[in-house]
VODONU-727535 format. One record per residue (C-alpha): x, y, z; residue number from 1; residue in three letters. Coordinates in pm, 1 decimal. Layout:
<rs>
@u->X v->Y w->Z seq->NUM type->ALA $
...
</rs>
This chain:
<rs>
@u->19462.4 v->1074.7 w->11565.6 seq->1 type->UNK $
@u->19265.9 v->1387.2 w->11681.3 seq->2 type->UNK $
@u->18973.3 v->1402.4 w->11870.4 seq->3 type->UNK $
@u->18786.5 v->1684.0 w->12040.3 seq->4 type->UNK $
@u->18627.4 v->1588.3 w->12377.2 seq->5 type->UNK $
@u->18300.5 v->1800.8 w->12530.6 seq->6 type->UNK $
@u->18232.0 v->1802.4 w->12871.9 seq->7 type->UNK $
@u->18042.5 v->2009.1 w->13161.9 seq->8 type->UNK $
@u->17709.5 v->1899.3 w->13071.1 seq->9 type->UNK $
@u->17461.1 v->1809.7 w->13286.3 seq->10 type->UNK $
@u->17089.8 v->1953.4 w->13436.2 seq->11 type->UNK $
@u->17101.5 v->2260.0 w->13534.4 seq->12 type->UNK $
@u->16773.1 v->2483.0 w->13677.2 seq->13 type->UNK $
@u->16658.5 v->2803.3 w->13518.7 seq->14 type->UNK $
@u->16908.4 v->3086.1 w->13635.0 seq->15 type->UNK $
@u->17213.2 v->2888.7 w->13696.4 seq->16 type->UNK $
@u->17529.1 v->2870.0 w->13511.4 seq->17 type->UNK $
@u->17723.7 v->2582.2 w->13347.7 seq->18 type->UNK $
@u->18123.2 v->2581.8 w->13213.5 seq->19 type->UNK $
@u->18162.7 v->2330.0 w->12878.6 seq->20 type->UNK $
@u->18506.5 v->2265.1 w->12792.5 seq->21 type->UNK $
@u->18644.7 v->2100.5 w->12453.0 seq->22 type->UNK $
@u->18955.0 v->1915.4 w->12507.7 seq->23 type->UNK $
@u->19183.9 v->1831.4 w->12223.9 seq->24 type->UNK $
@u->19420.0 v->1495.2 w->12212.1 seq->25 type->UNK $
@u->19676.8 v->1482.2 w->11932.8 seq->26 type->UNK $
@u->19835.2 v->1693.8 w->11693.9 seq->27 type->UNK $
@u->19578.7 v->2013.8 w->11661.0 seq->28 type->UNK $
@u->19534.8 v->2359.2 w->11776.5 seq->29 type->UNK $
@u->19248.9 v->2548.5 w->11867.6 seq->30 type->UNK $
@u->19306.5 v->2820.4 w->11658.1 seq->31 type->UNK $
@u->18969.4 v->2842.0 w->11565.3 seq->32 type->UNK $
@u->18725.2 v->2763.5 w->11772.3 seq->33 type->UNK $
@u->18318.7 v->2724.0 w->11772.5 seq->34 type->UNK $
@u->18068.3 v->2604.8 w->11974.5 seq->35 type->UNK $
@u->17745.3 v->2528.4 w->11827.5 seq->36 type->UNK $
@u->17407.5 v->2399.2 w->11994.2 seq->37 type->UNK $
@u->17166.3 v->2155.3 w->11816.0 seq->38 type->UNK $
@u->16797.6 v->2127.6 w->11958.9 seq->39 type->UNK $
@u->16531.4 v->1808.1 w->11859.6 seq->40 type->UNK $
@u->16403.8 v->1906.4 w->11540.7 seq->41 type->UNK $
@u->16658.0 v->2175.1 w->11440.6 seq->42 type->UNK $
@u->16968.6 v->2201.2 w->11263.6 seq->43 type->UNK $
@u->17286.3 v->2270.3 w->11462.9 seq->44 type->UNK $
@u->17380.8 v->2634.9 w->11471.1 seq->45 type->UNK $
@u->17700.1 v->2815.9 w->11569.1 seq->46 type->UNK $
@u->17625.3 v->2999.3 w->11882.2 seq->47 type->UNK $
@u->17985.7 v->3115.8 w->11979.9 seq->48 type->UNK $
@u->18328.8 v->3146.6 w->11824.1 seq->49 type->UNK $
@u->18679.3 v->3250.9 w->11898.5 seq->50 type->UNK $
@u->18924.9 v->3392.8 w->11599.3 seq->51 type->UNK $
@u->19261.2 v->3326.5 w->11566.4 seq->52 type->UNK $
@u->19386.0 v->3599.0 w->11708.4 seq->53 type->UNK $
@u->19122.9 v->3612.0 w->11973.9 seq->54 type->UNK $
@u->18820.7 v->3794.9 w->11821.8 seq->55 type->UNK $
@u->18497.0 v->3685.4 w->11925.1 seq->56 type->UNK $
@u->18163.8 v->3683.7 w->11796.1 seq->57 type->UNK $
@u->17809.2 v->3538.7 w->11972.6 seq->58 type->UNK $
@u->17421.1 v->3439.7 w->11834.3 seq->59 type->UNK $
@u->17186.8 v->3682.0 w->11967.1 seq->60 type->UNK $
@u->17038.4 v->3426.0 w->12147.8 seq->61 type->UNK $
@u->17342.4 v->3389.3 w->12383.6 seq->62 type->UNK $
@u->17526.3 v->3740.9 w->12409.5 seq->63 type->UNK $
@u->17565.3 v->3866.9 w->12722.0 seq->64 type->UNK $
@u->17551.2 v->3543.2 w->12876.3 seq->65 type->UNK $
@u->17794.8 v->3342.7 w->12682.1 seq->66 type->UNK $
@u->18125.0 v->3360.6 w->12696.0 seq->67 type->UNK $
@u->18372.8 v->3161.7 w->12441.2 seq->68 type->UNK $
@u->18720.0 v->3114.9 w->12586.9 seq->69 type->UNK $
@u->19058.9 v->2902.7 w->12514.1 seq->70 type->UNK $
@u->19392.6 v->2834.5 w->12717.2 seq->71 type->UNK $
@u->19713.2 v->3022.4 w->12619.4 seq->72 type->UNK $
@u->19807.7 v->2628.9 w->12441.0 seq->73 type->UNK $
@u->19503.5 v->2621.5 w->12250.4 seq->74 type->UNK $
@u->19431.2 v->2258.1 w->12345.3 seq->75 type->UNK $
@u->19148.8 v->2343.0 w->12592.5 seq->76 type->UNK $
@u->18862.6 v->2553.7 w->12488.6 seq->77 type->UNK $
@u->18558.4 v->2675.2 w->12719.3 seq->78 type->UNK $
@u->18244.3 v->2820.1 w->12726.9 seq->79 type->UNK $
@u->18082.7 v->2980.3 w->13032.5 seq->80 type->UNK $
@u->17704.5 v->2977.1 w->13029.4 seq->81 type->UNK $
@u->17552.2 v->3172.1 w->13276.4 seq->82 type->UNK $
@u->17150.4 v->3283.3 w->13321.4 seq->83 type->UNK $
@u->17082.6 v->2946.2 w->13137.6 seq->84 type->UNK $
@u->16726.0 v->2966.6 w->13034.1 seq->85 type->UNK $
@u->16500.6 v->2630.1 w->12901.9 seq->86 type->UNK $
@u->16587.7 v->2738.0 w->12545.7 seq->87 type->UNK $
@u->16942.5 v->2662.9 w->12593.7 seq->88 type->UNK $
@u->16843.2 v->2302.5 w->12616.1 seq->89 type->UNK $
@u->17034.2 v->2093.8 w->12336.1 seq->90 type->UNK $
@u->17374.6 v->1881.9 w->12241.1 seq->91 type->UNK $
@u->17629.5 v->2142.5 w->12232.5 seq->92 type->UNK $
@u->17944.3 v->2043.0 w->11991.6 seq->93 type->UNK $
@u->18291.4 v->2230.5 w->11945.1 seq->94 type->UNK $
@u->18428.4 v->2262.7 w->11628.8 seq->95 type->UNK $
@u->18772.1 v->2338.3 w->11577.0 seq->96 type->UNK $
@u->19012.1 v->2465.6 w->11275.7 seq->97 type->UNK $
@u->19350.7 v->2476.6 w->11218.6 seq->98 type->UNK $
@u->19590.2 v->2466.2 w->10889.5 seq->99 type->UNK $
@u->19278.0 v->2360.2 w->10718.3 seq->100 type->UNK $
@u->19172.0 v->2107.0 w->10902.2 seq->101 type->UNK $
@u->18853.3 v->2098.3 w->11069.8 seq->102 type->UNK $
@u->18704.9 v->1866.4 w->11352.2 seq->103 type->UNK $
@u->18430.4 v->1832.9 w->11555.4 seq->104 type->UNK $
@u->18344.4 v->1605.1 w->11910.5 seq->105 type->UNK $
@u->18076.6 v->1424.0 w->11963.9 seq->106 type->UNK $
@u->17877.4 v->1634.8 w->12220.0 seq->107 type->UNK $
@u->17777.4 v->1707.2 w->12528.7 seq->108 type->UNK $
@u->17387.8 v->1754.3 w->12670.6 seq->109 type->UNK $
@u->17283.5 v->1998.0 w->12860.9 seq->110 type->UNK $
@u->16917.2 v->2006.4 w->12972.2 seq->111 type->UNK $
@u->16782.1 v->2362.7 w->13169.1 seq->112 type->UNK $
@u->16460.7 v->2252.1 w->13332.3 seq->113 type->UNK $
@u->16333.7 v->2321.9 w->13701.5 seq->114 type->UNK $
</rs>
């Protein structure tokens, strides 16, 4: 059985950084690879993703300060946060694909608030 796992979440203060990572257990590859952030009232929205062979692409919201990342095995995948700001507040989920198959986890929160 697959699952993807978040973690790194946590409270963070204006200015600081955070590192998410999206573990995978079972048979499945990160060969795609998204992360996408949901806020109360909004939908969830893609904010980073990594290509299969490596390309990367980023919301405006996030460039600069987001980086989208994955081990050489493609189990792990990351995401460095840096000069988090109060909008970054939300459940961030990974989404990955591979072969056609597509899962997601379940989440992890991180709040920005000083």
């Amino acid at each position: 059985q697959v699952q993807l796992v978040e973690s790194g979440g946590g409270l963070v203060q204006p200015g600081e950084s955070l590192r998410l990572s999206c573990t995978v257990s079972g048979s499945f590859r990160l060969e795609n690879m998204a992360w996408y952030r949901q806020t109360p009232g909004t939908q969830r929205a893609r904010i980073a993703e990594i290509m299969t062979y490596g390309h990367t692409e980023y919301d405006d919201s996030v460039k600069g300060r987001f980086a989208i990342s994955r081990d050489s095995a493609k189990t792990t995948g990351y995401l460095e946060m840096n000069s988090l700001k109060s909008d970054d507040t939300g459940v961030y989920y990974c989404r990955g694909r591979w072969n056609g198959d597509e899962y997601w986890g379940k989440g992890t929160l991180v709040i920005v608030s000083s």
